[in-house]
N, C-alpha and C positions, 0 to 999 in steps of 0.2 A: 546209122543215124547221122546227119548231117544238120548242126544248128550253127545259126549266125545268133550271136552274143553282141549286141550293141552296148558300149561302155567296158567292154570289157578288161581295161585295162586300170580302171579304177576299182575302190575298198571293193565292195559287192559283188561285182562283176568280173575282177579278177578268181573273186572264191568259188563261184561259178563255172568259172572255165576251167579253174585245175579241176572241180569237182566231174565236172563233163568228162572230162580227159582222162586223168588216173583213175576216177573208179568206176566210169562209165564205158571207155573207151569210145567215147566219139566222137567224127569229125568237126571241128568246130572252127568259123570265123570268128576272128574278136576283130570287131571294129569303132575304132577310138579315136575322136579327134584330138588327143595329147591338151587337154589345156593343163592348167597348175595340179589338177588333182589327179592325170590320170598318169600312169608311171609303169612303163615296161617292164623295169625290174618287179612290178607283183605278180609281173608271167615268165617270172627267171628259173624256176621249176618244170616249164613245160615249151622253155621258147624254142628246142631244138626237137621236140616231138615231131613225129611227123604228120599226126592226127591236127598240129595246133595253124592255123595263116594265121595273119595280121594283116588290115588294110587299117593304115591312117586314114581317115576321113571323117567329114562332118555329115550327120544325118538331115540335117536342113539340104544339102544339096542332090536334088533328084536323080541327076546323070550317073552321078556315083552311086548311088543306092540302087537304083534300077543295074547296074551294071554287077554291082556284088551279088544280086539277086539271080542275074542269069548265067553269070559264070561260076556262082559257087553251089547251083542247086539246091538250098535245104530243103531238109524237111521238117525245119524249128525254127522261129521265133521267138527268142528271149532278149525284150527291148529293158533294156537297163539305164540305157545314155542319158543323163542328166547335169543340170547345175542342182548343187544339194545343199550348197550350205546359206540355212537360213539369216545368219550376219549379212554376208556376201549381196545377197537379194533386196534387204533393205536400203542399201546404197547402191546398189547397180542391177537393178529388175530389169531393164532390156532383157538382159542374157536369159536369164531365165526364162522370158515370152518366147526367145527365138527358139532357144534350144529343147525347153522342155513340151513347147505347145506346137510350133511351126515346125520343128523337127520330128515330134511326132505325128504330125498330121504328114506329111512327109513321105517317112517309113511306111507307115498304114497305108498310104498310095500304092508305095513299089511294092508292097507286101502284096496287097490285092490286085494290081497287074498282073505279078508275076505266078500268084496262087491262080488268078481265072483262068489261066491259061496252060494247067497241068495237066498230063492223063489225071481219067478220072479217078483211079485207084490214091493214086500220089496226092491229088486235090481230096480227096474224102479225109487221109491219113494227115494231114499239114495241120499246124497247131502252131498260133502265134499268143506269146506271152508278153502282157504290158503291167512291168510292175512298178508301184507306185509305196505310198507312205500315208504312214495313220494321221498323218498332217493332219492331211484334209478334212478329216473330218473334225476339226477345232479342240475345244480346251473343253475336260469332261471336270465334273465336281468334284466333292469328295467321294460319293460312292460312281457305281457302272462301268459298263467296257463299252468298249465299240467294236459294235458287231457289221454287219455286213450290209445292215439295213439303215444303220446309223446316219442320219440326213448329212451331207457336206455342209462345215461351217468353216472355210480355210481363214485362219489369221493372218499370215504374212505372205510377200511377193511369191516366194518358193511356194509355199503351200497352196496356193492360188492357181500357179501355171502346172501345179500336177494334178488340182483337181481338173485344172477344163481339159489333160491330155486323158486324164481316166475318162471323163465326158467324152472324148473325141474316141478313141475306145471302144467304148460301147456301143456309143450311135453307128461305129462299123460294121460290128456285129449284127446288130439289130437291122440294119438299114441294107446292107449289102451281106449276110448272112453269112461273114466271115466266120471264122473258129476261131476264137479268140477269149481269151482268160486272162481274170485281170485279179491281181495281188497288193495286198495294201499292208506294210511291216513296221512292225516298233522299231527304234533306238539300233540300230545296231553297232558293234564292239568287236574290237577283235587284230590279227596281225593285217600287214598293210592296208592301216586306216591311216588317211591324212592327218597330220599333227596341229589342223585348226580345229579340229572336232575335243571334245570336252574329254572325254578319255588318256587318247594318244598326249594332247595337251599337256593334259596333269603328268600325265606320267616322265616327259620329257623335262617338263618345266621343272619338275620335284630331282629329275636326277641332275639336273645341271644347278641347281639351287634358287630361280628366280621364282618370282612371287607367283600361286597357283587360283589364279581369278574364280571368282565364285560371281554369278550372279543375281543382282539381290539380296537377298539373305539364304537362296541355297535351297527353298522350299518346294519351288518346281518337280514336277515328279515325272517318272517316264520310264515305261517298260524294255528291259534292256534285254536283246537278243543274241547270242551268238553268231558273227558270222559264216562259218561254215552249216551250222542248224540252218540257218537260211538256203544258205546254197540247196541243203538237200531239199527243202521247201520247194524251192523254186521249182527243181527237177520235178519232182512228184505233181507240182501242179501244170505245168507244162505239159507231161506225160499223163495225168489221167484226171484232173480235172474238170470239172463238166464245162462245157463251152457255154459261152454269154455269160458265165458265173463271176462273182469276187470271189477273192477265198483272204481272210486277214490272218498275218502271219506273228506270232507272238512269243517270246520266250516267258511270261508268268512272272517277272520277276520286276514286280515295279520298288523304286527305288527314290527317295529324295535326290538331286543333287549333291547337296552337301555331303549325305551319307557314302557317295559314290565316290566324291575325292576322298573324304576318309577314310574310305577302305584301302585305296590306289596308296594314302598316304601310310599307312599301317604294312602295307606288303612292299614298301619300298623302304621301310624303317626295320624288317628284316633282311630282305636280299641285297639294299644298297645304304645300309646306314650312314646320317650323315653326323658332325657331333650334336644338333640340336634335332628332335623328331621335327619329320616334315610336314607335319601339321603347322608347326607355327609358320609355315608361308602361307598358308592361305590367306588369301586378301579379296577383300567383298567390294564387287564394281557394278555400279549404274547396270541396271538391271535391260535386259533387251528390250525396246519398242514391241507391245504386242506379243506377249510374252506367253504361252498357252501355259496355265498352271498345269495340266495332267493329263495323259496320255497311257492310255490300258488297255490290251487287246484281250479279245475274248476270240479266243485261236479255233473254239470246240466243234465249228465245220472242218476243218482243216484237220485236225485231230481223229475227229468221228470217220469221217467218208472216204481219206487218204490214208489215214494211219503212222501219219506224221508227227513224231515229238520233238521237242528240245533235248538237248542228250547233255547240255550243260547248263546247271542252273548258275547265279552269278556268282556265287564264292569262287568254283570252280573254273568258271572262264575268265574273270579277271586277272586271277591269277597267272594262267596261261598267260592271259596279253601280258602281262607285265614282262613276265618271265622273255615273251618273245622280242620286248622292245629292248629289254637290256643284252638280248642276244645279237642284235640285228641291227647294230649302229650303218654298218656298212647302205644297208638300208636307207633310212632316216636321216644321219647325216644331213648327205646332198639336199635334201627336202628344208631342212631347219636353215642349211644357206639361204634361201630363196625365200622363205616365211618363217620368221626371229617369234611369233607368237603372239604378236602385236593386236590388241583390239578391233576387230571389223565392225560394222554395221551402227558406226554411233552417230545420230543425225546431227550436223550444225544444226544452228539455231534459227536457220530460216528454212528447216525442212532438208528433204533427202533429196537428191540429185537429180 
């Protein structure tokens, strides 16, 4: 089995590829255009396999993509490449149109070039995966999940450009009768996640002692995943997932914010005591633009038809992360050089850029 891994070199997509690799055994492209979030060392476990390439490159560009496609023959698709963080996107949404709409539309070209044009056996067997986030489908109430039929209501810039690439997507499917399967995920958590993400964040922020931002008042809620549970997700829905289908991918464990840095703050008041518990840094900031209160997957296609679970609920996996960021400065580090922690996404006062 031979898959091309777009993004691969970022949080997600790196746990993908080792998953591919060490417990799959197979041939895999990871290709990555290196911006701030994507980082080689999260493929320092597999970088000398011989099962793993690497092409830097950018998936907006055709020549390159057409060219990965017929020199590296897959027989998988799993499009991960993204801009992801929703800060990020309310002061700089370009990126996000180019890369998560025009980049996908893109791929989905050279994918379907290069699929038309297989024996017939290899073109039946060929399975391209576009996975995406429970974004899109907006901010639920108090009660409900979002299931698969759940209408898109995207809030913000990022959420926006990964509904119109799941739209782009499907209309391939449908239209040119591609194989194609498409995944929408809670929250994810876990070791090589970027330290602008609300997790890594806390956990960094509380071991070096600066203030650990909360925003709002903390009440936002969001179903928080495991990212290796993902990865085997992914695999399972790439491999036997029905085509033209969504499948939403969920770990069960929704969560306020606040409650989230309190947990991060309580397991770091045992493994990394400081002399005052690290609760008292939390500090409450101007709450996001657009802000989705609640976010809940209802996994139970994905459960039911695959036989896919979560294998960690969140006591269990935060702890792990914690466990793994105060193991793994070597990591991290380098990264906190180049982003100190600093507020993204706050508008001046005559609007966003």
């Amino acid at each position: 089995m031979r898959v091309i891994v777009t993004g691969g070199a970022g949080f997600i997509g790196s746990a993908v590829v080792r998953h591919l690799i060490t417990v799959k055994g197979y041939e895999v492209l990871t290709i990555d255009k290196l911006t701030y979030a994507g980082n080689l060392a999260s493929l320092s476990t597999i970088e000398d396999n011989p099962l793993h390439r690497f092409l830097k490159a950018d998936i907006c560009g055709r020549a390159a993509m057409q060219d990965a496609f017929e020199s590296f023959q897959p027989d998988r698709v799993m499009h991960l490449a993204a801009e992801s963080h929703v800060d990020r996107s309310i002061t700089g949404a370009r990126d996000f149109v180019e890369t998560n709409v025009i980049g996908s539309f893109v791929l989905l070209e050279a994918a379907r070039f290069y699929w038309d044009r297989l024996p017939s056996a290899r073109k039946a067997a060929f399975r391209y995966l576009h996975v995406s986030t429970d974004e899109v489908y907006g901010s639920l109430g108090d009660d409900g999940l979002f299931t698969e039929e759940t209408p898109y209501d995207p809030s913000s810039p990022y959420s926006a450009s990964k509904a119109a690439s799941d739209h782009l997507a499907k209309a391939w499917a449908r239209t040119y009768d591609m194989p194609i399967v498409v995944s929408n995920c809670s929250n994810n958590y876990g070791p090589y996640h970027f330290p602008e993400k609300l997790i890594p964040l806390i956990i960094l922020n509380a071991l070096e002692g600066k203030a650990l931002p909360v925003y709002g008042i903390g009440m936002n809620i969001r179903d928080w995943l495991y990212v290796e549970d993902h990865a085997r997700a992914l695999d399972l829905i790439a491999e036997r997932g029905r085509l033209g289908e969504t499948y939403n991918v969920g770990g069960r464990n929704e969560r306020r914010n606040i409650d989230v840095v309190q947990n991060v703050c309580t397991i770091m008041d045992g493994l990394a005591p400081k002399p005052n518990r690290h609760q008292s840094l939390i500090s409450y900031v101007t709450d996001r633009p657009g802000h989705d209160g609640r976010y809940a997957i209802d996994a139970t296609k994905l459960e039911t038809e695959l036989g896919w679970k979560a294998t960690e609920n969140f006591d269990t996996g935060i702890e792990k992360t914690v466990k793994w960021y105060l193991q793994n400065e070597w990591w991290w580090a380098p990264l906190r050089e180049g982003y100190n922690g600093k507020r993204l996404g706050l508008l001046s006062a005559s609007g966003s850029k």
